[in-house]
N, C-alpha and C positions, 0 to 999 in steps of 0.2 A: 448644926446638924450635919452628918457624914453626906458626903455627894453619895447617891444610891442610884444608879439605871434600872430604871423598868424596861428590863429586857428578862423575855420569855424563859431564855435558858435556867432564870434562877429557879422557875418548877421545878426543873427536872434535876438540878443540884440540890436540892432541896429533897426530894423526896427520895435521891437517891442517900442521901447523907442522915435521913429523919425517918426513910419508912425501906432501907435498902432493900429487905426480903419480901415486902409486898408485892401480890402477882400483877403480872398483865398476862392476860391467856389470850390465843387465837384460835379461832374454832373454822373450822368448816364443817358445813352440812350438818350441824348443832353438836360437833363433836371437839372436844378442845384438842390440838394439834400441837400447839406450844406452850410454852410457857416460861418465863424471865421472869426475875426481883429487876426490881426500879435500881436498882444499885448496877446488876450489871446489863441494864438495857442505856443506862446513862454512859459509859465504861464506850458500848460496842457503838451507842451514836455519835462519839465527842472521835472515837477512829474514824468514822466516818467522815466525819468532818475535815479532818486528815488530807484521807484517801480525795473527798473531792476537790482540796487545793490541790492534790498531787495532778488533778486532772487540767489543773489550772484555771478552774475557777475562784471567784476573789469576791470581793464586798460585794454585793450590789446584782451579781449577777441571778437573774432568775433559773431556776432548776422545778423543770413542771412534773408533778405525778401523776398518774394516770395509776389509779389505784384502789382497794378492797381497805377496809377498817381491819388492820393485819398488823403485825410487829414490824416490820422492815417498811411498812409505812410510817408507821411512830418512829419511827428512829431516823428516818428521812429528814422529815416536820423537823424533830430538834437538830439533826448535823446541818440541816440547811439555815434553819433559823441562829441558831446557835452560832456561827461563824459567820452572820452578819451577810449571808445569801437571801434572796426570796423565794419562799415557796410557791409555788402556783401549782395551786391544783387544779384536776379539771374532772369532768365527768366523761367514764366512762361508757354513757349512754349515750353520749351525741354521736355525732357521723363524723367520719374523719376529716370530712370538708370544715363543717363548722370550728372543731378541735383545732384543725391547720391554721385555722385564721385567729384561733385564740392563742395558741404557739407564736406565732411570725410576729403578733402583735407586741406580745409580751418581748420577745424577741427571749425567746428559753433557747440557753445552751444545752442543758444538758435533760433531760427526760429521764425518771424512773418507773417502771412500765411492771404491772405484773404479769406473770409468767402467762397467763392463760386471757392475754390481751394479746398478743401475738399476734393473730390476723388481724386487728385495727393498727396493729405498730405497721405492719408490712403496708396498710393503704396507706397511714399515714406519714410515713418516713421523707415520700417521693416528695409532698406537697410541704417540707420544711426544711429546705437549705442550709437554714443558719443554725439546726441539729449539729452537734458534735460527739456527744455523748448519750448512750441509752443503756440505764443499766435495770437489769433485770430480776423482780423482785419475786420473794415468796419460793422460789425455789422450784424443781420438777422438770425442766432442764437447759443443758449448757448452753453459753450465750454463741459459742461455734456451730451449734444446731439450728439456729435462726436466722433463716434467709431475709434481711433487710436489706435495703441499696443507702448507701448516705454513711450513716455515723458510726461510730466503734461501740462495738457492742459489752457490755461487761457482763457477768452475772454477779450478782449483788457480793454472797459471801467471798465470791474469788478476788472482787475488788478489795474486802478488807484484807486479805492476805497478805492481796502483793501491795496495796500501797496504805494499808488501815494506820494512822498513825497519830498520839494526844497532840491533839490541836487545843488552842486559845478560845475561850468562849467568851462575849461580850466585849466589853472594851472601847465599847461603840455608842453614840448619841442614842439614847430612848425613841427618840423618833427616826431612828432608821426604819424604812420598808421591811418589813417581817413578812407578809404573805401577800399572796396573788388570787380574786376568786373572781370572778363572773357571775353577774347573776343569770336566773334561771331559763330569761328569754320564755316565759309564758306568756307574756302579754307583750311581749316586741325586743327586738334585739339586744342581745345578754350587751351587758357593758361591765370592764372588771372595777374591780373596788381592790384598793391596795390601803391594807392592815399596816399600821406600825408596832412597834414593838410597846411600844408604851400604851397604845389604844386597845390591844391585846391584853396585855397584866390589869390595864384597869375594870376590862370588859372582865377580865377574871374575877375580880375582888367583888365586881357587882353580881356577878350570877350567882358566889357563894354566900352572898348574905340570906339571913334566917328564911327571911320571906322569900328567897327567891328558889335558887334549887337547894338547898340549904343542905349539902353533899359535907361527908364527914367522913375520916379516915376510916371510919367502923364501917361505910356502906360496904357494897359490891354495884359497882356502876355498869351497866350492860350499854355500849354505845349503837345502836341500830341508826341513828342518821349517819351519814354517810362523812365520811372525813373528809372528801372532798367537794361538801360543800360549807362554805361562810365558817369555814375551819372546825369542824364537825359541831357544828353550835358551842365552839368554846370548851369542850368536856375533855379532849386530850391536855388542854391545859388546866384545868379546873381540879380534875382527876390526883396528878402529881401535886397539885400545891397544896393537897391534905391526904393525899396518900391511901387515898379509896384505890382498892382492886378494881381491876380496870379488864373487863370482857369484852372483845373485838371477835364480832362472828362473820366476818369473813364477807365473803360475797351473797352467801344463802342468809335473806333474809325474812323466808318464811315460815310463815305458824307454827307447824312443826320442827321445823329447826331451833327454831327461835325458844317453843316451850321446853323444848330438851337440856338445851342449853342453860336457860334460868335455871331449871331444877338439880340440874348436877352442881352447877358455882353458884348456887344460894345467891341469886340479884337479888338485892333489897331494893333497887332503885334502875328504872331502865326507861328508854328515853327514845323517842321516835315520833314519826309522824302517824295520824289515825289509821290509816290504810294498813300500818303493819302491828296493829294492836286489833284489828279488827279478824287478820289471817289468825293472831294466837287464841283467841276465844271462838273461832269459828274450828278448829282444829281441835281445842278443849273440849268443846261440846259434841262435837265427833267422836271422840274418843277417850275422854274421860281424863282425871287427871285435873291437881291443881298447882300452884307456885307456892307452895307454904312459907318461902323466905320473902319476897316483894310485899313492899310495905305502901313507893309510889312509882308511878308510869306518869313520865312528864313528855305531853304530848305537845306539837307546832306543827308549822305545814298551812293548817286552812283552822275556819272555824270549825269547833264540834258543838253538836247539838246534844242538848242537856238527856234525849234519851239514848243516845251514846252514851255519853258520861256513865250513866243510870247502870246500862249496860255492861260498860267494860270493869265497872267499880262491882259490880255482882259477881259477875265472873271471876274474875283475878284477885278478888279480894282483896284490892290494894284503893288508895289515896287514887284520881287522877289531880291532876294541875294541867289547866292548858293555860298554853302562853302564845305572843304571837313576837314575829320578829323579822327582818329583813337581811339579807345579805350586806345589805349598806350600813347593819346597824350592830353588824360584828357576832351573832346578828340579833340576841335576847333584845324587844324591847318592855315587853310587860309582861309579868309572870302569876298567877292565882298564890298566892301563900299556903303554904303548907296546912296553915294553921285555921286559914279561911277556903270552905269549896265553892268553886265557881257559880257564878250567875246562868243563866240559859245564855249561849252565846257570847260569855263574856270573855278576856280572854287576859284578866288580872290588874294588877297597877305595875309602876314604871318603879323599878330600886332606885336608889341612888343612884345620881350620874346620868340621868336622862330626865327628859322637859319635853312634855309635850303639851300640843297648843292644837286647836280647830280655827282653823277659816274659812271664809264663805269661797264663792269660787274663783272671786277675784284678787282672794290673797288676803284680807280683810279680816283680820282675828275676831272670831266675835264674842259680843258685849257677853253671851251667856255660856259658859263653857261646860257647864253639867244638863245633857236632857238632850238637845239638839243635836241632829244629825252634820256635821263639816266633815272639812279635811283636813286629814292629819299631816301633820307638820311635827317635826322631831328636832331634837338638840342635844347635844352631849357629847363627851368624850371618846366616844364608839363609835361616832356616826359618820360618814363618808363626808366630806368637803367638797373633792373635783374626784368625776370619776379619773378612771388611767388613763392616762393621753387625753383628756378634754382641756380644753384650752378654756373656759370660764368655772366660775364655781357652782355648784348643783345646790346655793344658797338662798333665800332670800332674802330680803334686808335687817334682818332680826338674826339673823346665821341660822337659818332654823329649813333642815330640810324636806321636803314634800313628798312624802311617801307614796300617794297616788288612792292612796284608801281612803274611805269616807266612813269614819266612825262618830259613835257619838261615848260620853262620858257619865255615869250615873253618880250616885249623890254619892257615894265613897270611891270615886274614883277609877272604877273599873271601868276596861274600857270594852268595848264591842267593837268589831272590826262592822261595819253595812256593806262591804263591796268594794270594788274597784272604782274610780273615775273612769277610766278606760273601759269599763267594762258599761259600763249604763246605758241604755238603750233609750234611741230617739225614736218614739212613735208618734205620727200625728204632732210632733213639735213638744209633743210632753215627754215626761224623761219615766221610765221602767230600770226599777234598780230590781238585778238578777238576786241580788244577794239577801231578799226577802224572798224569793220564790222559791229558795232552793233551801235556805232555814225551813220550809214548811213542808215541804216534799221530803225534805230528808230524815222528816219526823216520822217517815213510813215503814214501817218493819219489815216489808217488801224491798224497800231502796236502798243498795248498797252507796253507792256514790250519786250525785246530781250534779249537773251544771247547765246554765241558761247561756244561749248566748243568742244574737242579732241576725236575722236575714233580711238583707235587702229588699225591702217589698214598695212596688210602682204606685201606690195609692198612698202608706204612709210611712214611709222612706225607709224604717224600720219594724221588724214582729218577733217575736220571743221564739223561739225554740227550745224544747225543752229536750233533756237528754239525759236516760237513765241508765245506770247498772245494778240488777238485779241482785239482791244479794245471795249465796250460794245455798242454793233449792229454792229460792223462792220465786215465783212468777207474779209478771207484775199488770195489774191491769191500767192501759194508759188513762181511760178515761173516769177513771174512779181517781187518777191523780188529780186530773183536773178539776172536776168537781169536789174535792176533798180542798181546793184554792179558790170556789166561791166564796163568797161573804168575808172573805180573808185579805185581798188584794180587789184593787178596782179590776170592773172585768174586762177592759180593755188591756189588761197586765196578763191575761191568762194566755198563756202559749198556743198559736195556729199549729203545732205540730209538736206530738211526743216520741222520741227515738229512744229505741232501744240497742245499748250496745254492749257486746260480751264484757268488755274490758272497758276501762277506761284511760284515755292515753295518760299518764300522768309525766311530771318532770321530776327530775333525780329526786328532788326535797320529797315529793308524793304530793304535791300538790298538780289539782287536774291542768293538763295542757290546754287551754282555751285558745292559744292562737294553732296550734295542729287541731284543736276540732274544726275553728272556723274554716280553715282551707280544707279540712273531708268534706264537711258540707259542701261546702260553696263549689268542689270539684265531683261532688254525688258520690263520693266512697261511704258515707256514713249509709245505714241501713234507711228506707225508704220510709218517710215519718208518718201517722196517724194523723189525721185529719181531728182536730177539735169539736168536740159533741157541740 
């Protein structure tokens, strides 16, 4: 059999040679802006790749982006990966402190930044030395107009000009470093996870099977998770290796944006966290208007509650599929089948290429793996080993890594995510898992978002908190929450305080910040909470 590298670049040689005039469009504010065939978006990233040896970067070096679901970020992703560089992406919702410390760590030469991050480039420049390069993406203006201190500034197109040149794609071990991500630091300090090129194409071949996103040259892929997180769930690469139309809306990734956009490039198939399927039906019903091309909306991020489901499947007329997944785990790791709709809660089976297993809490696989509540433990070809810079492996003795969730397993395999470990609350010495209390609260047609978390209380060391966001017009009564949680949960599980908040803080993915609410609470920024009936 021929030596073959699983390396990433062969997507996009591939769909530029098999699907060349297929679009990729960039929209802002639900308007398409651009638009390139995969033939010449493969053309102007493989110059890029060029232009960033001309800058003197070489194998191995990291080149961070700071960046929107946009064309000159796709073509970043492959000039970087493509020439055997690392990407590392990063989010551009964190502070520039935290960002600094994920730059310097990674130790990134070079930064591609878009145009209307500007004031985060200017805080962040100071706080990273070992910057040499920052080139400026998306266009709107010249890189001589931007006062930064440190590194040479490029604007993206003026670098292909002067130094755009065909470079060499591949050539290099499958298990060279391909990407850089961090995870989301919701429940304790991000740590990155480094992709290789091989764990990538196979993370590919899995998300495309029938059961899983089962994407086809014929869809129209709309990507709304963000590309700079766990590598936009896979779909920049997933996208090219069949040659689906590929919709990137930018930075605007609300309701109305969002429904504009479907309905002008015909999405068959669009992909997000609930929080942003929740703005386009809530926008729909406002104002009327349907998606008559969308067939499925394949949702991650958190659990959704089946009258969600119920909901957004009325609305949008389309399939959902939730799936759940990790940054460590590339990051699909179990997906609903197309051809099967989800369980209340459930959150699909594992494709090929991943193995998951429950144990007790002391590691301890146990005897019954369908029905009981454990934790999950993961394995596979996608799945993280050591994180970046950690000096042991994030393994157990079986290679099997510990996700931190507590799910259980039903008689065909589906799995149910229960909650965090971390998140479980010690009251009185017994354990209150948040991730029942807010499955049932969030069955409220009043509740836009929920989440439970811990306050230290001097009698029994721990007490629930509950914390709502009302969904848009509705008002919520706190104590009709609570009693609508008798005879449902012990009543020692019932929250001493219900808080109401406009917003909910959430993390890039859209899943809710629970360690930012814990420090509102704990500092009294959160609104002043109701006393339990």
């Amino acid at each position: 059999m021929q030596s073959y590298a699983l390396t990433v670049d062969k997507f996009l040689d591939h769909a530029a040679k098999w699907s060349g005039d297929r679009e990729i469009v960039t929209a802002e504010a639900g308007r398409a802006v651009g638009r390139i065939g995969y033939a010449d978006l493969r053309a102007r990233s493989n110059r890029l790749s060029g232009a960033l040896a001309a800058l003197g970067l070489g194998p191995g070096d990291r080149i961070g982006t700071l960046a929107w679901n946009a064309q000159h970020h796709l073509e970043t992703y492959y000039a970087a990966m493509g020439a055997g560089l690392v990407c590392h992406t990063l989010n551009p919702r964190l502070t520039a402190a935290h960002l600094a410390a994920m730059i310097n760590e990674a130790q990134d030469r070079a930064l591609a930044v878009a145009v209307n991050l500007t004031p985060l480039l200017a805080e962040l420049t100071p706080l990273c030395p070992g910057l040499e390069t920052v080139i400026l993406l998306d266009g709107g203006a010249p890189a001589e107009a931007i006062s930064v201190t440190g590194p040479r500034m490029w604007d993206y197109e003026a670098l292909l000009d002067a130094h755009g040149a065909p470079a060499a794609w591949g050539g290099f071990d499958e298990e060279t470093p391909a990407g850089l991500c961090y995870t989301s630091g919701t429940t304790g300090r991000p740590k990155g996870v480094l992709y290789s090129h091989r764990s990538n194409y196979l993370h590919t071949l899995r998300a495309l099977q029938a059961d899983a996103t089962g994407l086809t040259g014929g869809d129209t892929l709309l990507v709304a998770v963000p590309m700079f997180h766990a590598n936009g769930w896979g779909l920049p690469f997933a996208a090219p290796a069949v040659g689906a139309k590929l919709v990137l809306p930018g930075r605007q990734t609300d309701g109305a944006s969002l429904a504009t956009l479907m309905r002008d490039e015909g999405v068959t198939l669009a992909a997000g966290v609930q929080t942003v399927w929740l703005g386009v039906v809530d926008h729909l019903d406002a104002v009327g208007g349907d998606l008559p091309d969308l067939k499925r909306v394949l949702i991650g991020g958190s659990s959704c509650p089946a009258a969600l489901i119920r909901r957004l499947e009325a609305r949008l007329g389309a399939q959902v599929q939730t799936s759940w997944g990790m940054t460590e785990l590339s990051p699909m790791g179990t997906i609903a089948p197309p051809s099967a709709p989800p369980t209340d809660g459930a959150s699909g089976r594992p494709a090929m290429g991943l193995d998951l297993k429950l144990t007790d809490a002391d590691g301890v696989t146990l005897p019954e793996q369908r029905g009981p509540v454990g934790h999950l433990k993961v394995k596979g070809h996608s799945v993280v080993d050591r994180y970046f810079q950690a000096e042991a492996d994030a393994l157990d003795a079986e290679g099997y890594f510990d996700t931190g969730d507590l799910a259980s397993l039903d008689a065909a395999g589906n799995l149910t995510i229960c909650g965090r470990s971390k998140d479980l609350i010690k009251s009185g010495g017994e354990w209150i898992n948040p991730a029942e209390i807010e499955d049932i609260v969030g069955r409220d047609p009043a509740v836009g978002l929920v989440a439970v978390i811990g306050r230290t209380d001097p009698k029994w060391g721990e007490r629930p908190v509950l914390i709502v966001e009302p969904r848009q017009g509705q008002t919520i009564d706190p104590q009709a929450l609570v009693a609508g949680l008798r005879g449902k949960v012990a009543d020692w599980w019932l929250p001493d305080q219900v808080v109401q908040v406009a917003a909910m803080p959430l993390a890039a993915t859209g899943k809710i910040d629970k360690t930012r609410l814990r420090a509102d609470y704990a500092s009294g920024e959160l609104a002043e909470g109701r006393p339990r009936p």
